[in-house]
TORKOL-4160 file (C-alpha; in steps of 0.2 Angstrom, whole numbers, padded with zeros to 4 digits, m for minus):
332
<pt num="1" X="m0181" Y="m0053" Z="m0075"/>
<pt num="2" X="m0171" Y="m0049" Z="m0090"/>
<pt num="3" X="m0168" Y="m0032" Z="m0086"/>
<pt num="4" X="m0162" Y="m0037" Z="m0068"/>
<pt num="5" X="m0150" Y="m0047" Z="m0074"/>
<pt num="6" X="m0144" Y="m0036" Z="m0086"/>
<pt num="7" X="m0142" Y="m0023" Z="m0072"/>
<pt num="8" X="m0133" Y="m0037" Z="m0061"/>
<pt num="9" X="m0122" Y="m0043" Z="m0076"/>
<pt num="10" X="m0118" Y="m0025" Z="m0079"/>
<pt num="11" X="m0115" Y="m0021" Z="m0061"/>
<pt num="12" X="m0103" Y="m0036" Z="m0061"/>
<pt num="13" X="m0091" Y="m0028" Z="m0076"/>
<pt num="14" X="m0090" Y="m0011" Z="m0067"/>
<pt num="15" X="m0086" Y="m0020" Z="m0051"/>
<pt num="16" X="m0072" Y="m0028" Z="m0061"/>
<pt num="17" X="m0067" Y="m0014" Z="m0068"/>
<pt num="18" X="m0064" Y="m0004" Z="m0049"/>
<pt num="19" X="m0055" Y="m0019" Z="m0044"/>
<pt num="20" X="m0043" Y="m0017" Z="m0057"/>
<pt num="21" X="m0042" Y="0001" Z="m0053"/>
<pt num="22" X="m0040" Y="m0004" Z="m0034"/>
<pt num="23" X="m0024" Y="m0013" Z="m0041"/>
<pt num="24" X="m0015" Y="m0002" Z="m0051"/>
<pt num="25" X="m0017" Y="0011" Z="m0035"/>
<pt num="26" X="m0010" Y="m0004" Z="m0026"/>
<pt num="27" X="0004" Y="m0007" Z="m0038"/>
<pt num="28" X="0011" Y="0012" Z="m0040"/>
<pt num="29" X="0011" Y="0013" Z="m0021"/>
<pt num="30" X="0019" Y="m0002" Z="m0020"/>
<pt num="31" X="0031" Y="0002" Z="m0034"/>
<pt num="32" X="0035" Y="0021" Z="m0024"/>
<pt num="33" X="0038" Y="0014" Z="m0008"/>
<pt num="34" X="0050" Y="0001" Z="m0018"/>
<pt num="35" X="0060" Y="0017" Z="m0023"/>
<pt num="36" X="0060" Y="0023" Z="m0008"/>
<pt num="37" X="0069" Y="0009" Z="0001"/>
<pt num="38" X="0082" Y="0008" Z="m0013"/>
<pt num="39" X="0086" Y="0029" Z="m0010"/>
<pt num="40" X="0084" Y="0025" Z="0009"/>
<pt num="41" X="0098" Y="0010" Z="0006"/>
<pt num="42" X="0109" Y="0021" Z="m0006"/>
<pt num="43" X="0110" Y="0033" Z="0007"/>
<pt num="44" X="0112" Y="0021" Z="0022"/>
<pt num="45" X="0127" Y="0014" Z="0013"/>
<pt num="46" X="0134" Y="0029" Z="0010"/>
<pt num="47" X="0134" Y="0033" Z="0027"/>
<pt num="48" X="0140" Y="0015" Z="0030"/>
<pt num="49" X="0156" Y="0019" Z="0019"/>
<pt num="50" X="0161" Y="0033" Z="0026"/>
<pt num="51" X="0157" Y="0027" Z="0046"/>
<pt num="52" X="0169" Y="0013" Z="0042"/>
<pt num="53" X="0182" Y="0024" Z="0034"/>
<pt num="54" X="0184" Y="0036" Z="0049"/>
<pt num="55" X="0184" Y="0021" Z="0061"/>
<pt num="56" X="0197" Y="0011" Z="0050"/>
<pt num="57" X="0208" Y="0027" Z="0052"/>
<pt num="58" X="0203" Y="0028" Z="0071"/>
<pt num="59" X="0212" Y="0012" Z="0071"/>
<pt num="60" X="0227" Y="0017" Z="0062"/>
<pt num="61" X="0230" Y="0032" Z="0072"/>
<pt num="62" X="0227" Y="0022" Z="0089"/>
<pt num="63" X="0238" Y="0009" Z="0083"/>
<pt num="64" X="0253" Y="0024" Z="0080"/>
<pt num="65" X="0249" Y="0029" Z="0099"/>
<pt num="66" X="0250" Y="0012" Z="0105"/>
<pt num="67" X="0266" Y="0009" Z="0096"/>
<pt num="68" X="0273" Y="0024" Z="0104"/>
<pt num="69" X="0266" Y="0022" Z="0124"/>
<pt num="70" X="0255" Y="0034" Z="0122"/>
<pt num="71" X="0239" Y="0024" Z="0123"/>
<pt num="72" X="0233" Y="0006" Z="0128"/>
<pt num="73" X="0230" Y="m0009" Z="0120"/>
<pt num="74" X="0213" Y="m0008" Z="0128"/>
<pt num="75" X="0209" Y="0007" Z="0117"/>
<pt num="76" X="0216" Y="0000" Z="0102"/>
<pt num="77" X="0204" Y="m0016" Z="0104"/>
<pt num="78" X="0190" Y="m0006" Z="0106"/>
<pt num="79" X="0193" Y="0005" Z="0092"/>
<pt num="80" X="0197" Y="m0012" Z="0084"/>
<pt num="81" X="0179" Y="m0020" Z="0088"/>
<pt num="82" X="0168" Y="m0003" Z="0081"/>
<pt num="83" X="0178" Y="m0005" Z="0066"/>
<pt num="84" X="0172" Y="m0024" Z="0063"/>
<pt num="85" X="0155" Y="m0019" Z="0068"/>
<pt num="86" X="0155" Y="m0005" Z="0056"/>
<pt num="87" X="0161" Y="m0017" Z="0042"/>
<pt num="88" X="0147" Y="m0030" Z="0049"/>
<pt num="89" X="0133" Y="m0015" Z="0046"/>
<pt num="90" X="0138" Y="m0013" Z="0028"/>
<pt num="91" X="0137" Y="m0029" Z="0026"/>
<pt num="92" X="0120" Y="m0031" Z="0030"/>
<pt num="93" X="0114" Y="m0015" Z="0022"/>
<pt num="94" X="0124" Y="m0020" Z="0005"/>
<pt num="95" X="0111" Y="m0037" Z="0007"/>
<pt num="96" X="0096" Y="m0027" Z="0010"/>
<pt num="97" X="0098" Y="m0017" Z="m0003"/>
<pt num="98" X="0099" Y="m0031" Z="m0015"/>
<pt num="99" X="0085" Y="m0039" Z="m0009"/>
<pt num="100" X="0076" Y="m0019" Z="m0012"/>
<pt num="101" X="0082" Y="m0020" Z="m0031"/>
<pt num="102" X="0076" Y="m0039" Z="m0032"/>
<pt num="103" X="0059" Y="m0032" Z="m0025"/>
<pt num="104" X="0057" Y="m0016" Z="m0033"/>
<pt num="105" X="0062" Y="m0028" Z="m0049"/>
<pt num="106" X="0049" Y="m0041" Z="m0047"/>
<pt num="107" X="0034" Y="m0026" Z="m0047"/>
<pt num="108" X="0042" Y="m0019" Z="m0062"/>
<pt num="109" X="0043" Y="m0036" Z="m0071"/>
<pt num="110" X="0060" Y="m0030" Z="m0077"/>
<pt num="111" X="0077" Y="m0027" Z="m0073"/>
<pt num="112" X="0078" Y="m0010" Z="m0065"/>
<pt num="113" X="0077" Y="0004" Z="m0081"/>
<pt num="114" X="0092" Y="0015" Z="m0082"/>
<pt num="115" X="0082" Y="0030" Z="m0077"/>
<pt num="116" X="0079" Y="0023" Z="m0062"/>
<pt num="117" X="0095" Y="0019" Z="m0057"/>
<pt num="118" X="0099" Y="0036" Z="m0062"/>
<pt num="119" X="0087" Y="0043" Z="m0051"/>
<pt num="120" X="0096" Y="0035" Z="m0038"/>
<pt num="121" X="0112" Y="0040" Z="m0041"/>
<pt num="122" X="0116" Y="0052" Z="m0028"/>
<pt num="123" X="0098" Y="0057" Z="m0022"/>
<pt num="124" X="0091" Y="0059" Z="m0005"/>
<pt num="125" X="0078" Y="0056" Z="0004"/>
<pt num="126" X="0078" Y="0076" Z="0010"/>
<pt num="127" X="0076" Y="0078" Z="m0008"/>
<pt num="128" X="0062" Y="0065" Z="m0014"/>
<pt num="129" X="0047" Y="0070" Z="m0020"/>
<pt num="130" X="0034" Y="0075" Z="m0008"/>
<pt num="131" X="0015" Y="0076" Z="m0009"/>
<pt num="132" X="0008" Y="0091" Z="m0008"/>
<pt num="133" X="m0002" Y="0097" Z="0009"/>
<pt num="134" X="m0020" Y="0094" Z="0010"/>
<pt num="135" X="m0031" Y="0108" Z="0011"/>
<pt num="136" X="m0041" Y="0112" Z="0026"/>
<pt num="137" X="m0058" Y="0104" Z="0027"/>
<pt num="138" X="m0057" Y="0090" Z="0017"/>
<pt num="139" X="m0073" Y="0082" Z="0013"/>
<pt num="140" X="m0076" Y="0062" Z="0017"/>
<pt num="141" X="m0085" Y="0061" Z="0001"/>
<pt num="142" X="m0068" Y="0062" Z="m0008"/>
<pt num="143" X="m0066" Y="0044" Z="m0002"/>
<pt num="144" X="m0079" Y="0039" Z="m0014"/>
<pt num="145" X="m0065" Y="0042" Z="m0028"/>
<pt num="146" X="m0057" Y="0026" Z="m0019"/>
<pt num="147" X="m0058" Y="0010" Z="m0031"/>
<pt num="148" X="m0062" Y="m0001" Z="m0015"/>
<pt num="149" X="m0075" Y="0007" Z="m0013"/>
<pt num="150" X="m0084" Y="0008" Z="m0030"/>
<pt num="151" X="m0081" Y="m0009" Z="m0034"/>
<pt num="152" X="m0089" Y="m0012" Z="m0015"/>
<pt num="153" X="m0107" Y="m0002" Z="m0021"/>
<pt num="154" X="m0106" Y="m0010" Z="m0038"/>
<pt num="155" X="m0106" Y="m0028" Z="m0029"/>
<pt num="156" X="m0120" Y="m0020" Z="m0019"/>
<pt num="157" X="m0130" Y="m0015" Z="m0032"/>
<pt num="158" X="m0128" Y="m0033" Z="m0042"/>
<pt num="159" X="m0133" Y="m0041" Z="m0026"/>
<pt num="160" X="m0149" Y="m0032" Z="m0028"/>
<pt num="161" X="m0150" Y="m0036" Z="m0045"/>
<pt num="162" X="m0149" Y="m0052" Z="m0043"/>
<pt num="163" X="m0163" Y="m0054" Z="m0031"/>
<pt num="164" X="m0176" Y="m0043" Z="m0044"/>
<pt num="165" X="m0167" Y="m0056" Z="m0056"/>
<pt num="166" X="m0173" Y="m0073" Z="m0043"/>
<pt num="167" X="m0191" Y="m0062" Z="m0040"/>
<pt num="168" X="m0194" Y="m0064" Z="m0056"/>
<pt num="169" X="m0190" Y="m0083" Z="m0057"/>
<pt num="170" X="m0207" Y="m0086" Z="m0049"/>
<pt num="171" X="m0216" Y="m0078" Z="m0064"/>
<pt num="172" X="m0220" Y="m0090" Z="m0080"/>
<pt num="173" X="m0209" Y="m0086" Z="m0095"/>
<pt num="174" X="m0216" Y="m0093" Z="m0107"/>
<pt num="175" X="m0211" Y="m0101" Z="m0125"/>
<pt num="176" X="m0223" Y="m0106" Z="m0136"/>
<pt num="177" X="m0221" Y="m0115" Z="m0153"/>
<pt num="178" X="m0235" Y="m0118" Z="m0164"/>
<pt num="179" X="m0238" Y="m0134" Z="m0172"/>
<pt num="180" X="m0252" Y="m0132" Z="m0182"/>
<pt num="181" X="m0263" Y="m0118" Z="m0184"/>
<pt num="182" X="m0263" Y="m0104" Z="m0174"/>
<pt num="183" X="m0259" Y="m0102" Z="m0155"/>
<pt num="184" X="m0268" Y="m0095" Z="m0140"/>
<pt num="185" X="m0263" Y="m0080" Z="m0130"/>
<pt num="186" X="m0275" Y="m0085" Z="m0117"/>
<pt num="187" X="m0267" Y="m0089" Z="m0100"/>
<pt num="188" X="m0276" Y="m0106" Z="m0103"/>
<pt num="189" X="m0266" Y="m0110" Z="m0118"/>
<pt num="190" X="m0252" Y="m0113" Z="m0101"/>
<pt num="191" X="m0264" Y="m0130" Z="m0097"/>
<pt num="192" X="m0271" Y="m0135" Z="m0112"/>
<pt num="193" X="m0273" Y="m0136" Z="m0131"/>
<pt num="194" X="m0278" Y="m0118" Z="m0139"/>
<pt num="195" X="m0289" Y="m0116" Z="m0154"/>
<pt num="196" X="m0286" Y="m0125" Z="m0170"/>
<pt num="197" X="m0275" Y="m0139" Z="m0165"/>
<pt num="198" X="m0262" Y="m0127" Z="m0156"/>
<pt num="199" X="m0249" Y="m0137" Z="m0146"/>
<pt num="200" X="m0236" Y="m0131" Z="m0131"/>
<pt num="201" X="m0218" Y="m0136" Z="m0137"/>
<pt num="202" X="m0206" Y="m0143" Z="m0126"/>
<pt num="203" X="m0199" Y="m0127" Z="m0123"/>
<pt num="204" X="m0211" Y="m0121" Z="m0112"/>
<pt num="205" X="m0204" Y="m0114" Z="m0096"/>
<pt num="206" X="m0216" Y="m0115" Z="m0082"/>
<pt num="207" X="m0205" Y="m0108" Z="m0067"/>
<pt num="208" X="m0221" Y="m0108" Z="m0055"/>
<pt num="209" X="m0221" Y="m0127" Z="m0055"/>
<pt num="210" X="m0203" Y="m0127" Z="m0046"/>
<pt num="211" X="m0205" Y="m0115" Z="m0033"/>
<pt num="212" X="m0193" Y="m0122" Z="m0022"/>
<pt num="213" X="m0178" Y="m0123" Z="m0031"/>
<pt num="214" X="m0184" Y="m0103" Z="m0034"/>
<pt num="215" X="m0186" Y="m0100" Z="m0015"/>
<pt num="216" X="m0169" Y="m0106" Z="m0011"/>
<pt num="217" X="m0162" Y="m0094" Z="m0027"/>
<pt num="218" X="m0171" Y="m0080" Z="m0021"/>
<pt num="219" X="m0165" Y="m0082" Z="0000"/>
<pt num="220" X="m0148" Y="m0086" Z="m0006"/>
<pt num="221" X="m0149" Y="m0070" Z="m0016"/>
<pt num="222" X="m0155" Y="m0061" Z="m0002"/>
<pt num="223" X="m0142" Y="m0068" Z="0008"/>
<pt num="224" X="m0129" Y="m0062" Z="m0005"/>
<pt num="225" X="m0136" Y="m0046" Z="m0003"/>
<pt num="226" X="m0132" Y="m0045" Z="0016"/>
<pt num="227" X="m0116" Y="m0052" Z="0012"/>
<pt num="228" X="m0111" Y="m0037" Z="0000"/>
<pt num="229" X="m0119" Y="m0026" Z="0011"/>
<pt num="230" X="m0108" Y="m0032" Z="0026"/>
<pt num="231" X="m0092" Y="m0031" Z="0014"/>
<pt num="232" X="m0098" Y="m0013" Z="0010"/>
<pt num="233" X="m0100" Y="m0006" Z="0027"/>
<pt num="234" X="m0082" Y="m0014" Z="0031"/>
<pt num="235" X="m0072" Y="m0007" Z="0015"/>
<pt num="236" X="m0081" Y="0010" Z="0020"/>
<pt num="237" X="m0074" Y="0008" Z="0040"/>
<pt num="238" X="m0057" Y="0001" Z="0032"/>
<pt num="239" X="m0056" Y="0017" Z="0020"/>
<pt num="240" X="m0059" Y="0031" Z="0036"/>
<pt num="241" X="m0045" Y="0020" Z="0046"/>
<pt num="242" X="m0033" Y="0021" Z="0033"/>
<pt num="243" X="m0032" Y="0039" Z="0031"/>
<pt num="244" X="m0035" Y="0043" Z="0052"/>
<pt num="245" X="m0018" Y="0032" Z="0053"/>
<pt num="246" X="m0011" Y="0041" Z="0038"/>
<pt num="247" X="m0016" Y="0057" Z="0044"/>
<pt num="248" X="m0009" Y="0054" Z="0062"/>
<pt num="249" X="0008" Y="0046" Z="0054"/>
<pt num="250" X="0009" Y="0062" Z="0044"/>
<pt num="251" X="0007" Y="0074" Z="0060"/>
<pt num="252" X="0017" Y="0062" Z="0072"/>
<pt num="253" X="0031" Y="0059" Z="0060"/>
<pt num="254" X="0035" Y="0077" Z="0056"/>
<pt num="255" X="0038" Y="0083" Z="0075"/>
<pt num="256" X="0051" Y="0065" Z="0073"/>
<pt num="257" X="0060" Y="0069" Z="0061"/>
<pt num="258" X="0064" Y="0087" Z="0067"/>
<pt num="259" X="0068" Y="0081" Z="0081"/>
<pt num="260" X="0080" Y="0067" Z="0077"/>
<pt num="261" X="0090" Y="0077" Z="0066"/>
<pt num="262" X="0091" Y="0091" Z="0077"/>
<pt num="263" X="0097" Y="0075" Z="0089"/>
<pt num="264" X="0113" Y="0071" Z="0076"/>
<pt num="265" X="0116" Y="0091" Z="0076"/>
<pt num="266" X="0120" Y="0087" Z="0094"/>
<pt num="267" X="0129" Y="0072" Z="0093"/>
<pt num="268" X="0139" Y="0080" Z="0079"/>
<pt num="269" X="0145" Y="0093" Z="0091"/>
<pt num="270" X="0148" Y="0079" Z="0104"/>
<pt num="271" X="0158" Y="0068" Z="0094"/>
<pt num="272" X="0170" Y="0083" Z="0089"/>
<pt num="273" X="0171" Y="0090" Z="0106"/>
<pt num="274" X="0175" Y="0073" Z="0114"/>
<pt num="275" X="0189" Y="0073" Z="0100"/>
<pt num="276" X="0195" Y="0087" Z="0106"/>
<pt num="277" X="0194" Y="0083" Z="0124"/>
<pt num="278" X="0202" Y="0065" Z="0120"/>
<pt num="279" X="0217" Y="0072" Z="0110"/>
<pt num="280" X="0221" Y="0084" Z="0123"/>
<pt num="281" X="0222" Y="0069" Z="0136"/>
<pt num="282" X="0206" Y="0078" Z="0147"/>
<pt num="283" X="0195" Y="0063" Z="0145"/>
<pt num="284" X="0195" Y="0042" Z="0140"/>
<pt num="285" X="0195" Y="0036" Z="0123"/>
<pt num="286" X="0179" Y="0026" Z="0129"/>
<pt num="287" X="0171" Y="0043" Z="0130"/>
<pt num="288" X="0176" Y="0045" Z="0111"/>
<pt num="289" X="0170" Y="0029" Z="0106"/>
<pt num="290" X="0153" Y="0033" Z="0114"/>
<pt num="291" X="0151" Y="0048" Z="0104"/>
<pt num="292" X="0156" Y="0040" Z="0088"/>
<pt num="293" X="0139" Y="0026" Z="0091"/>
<pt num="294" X="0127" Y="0039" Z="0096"/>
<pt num="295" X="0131" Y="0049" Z="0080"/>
<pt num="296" X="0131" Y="0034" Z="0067"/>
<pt num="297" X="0115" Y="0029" Z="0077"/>
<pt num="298" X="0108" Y="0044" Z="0075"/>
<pt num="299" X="0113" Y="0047" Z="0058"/>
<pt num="300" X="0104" Y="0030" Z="0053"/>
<pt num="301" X="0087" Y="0035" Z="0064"/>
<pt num="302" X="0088" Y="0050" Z="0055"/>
<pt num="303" X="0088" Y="0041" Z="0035"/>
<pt num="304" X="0074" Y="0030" Z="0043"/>
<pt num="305" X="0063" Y="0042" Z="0049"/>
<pt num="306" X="0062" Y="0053" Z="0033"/>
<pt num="307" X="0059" Y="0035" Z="0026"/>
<pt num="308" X="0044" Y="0033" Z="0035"/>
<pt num="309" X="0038" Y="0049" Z="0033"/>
<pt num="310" X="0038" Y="0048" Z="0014"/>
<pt num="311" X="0031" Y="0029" Z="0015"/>
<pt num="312" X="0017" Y="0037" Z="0025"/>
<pt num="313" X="0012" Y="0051" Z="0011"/>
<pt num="314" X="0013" Y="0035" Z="0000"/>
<pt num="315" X="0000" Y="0025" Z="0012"/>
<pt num="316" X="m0011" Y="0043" Z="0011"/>
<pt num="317" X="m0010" Y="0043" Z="m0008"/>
<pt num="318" X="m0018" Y="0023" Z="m0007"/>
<pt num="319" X="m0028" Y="0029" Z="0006"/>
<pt num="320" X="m0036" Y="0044" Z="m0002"/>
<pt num="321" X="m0040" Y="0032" Z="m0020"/>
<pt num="322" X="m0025" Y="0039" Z="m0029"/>
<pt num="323" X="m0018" Y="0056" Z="m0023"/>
<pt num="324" X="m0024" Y="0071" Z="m0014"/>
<pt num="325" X="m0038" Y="0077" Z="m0023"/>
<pt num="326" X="m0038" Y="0096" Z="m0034"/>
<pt num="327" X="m0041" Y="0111" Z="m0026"/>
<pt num="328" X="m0057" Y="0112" Z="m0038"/>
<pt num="329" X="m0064" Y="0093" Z="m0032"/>
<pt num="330" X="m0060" Y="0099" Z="m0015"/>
<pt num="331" X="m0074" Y="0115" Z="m0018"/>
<pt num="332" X="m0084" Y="0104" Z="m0028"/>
């Protein structure tokens, strides 16, 4: 009994101690993807800033054109309205990255360290630390390195302990103290005086004489074991989710992102060929206009897209126990 509880109380420590691992693994993906949405905002407002300066001088110059006859007060409106909705836009992203610097803040337990501020400073996404490709055959067994699923078996295992540990409650243990003379090791000593005026303390333990209180320790014990067992099999299943999702993402968001920014390639050219076209009086300054969304749309699906696609490579490091394993643990 002693030493199943010693196996069940140790069991419990290193089930602790995987839980607190889980949680820093928890904590520096969390902290990352934190980083993440503060470069994806730096660079959202920068596109902001310079969105609303070209339409502020779109307006300018319409307004020189309306003031001469050249153009309508219809164009000048609407060159008038995407400028206020540009200004809305920055706006909003000037809030959100606030509320990104108070989150990434409240995981560091500290105003935002210089360092990082300066590693925001003029940084892009396109340039953000990536993680490395994973080799080819990849072994599940690496998902044993998870912390999730470590503390899982060690909760398994002092399930298991536990019930060697209620088992053993049905046996006597027994504790003798001699009043006089000396005592009996004979399993009648349990029932009655010994030789020579031997007694049975009060500290006699007699476990057999309480076998129900012992029965429901040991079936709620074997019940704690299904439980665990139950809690295993799921964080196993959770684990080979997580990195299928990841895995997919990773895949899926690539063939994305090349697309989309092959997208504002062709929206760039549009918008200076309908510049072109608009100036020389061929086509509407609605046509204009429409160019000028699709490429600030596009410009933003862009920044978001490479934002998920690192946020994803984050999810894989969580999902994989802490990073992609080394070539040697891969051969290994």
């Amino acid at each position: 009994r002693i030493a199943s509880l010693k196996e069940q109380a140790l069991a419990q420590y290193l089930a602790t101690e995987e839980g607190r691992n889980a949680a820093q693994v928890s904590l520096v993906a969390a902290v990352a993807n934190g980083w993440l949405n503060l470069l994806a905002d730096e660079e959202l407002l920068e596109l902001s800033r310079q969105t609303l300066a070209s339409r502020e001088e779109s307006v300018r110059l319409t307004k020189m054109r309306l003031d001469a006859g050249v153009t309508s007060e219809l164009d000048f409106r609407q060159a008038e309205s995407l400028t206020q909705a540009a200004r809305a836009t920055l706006a909003q992203q000037q809030r959100q990255r606030a509320l990104d610097e108070n989150a990434l803040a409240l995981l560091l337990g500290q105003a935002l360290p210089d360092e990082v501020r300066a590693s925001l400073a003029g940084s892009r996404l396109a340039n953000a630390p990536a993680m490395a490709q994973l080799p080819a055959g990849l072994p599940s067994e690496l998902l044993t390195r998870r912390p999730d699923i470590r503390q899982a078996e060690q909760q398994l295992i002092a399930a298991n302990a536990n019930i060697g540990a209620a088992r053993a409650a049905f046996f006597p243990r027994i504790a003798l103290t001699a009043q006089a003379g000396t005592a009996s090791n004979e399993l009648s000593g349990l029932f009655k005086s010994g030789s020579w005026g031997f007694s049975i303390a009060p500290s006699l333990l007699l476990p057999i004489f309480d076998a129900g209180r012992n029965q429901a320790n040991l079936e709620s014990a074997r019940a704690g074991r299904g439980i665990a067992i139950a809690q295993y099999e799921k964080t196993i299943q959770t684990a080979f989710r997580e990195v299928s999702d990841a895995l997919a993402g990773q895949a899926t968001l690539g063939e994305q992102a090349l697309a989309q920014q092959r997208q504002a390639e062709a929206d760039s050219a549009r918008l200076q060929l309908a510049d072109l076209r608009y100036r020389n009086g061929v086509s509407s300054y609605l046509d204009l206009l429409d160019a000028q969304r699709s490429l600030f749309a596009t410009q933003q699906a862009v920044v978001q897209v490479r934002l998920a696609q690192l946020q994803n490579q984050v999810t894989l490091y969580k999902a994989l126990g802490g990073g992609a394993p080394a070539p040697a643990d891969v051969r290994s």
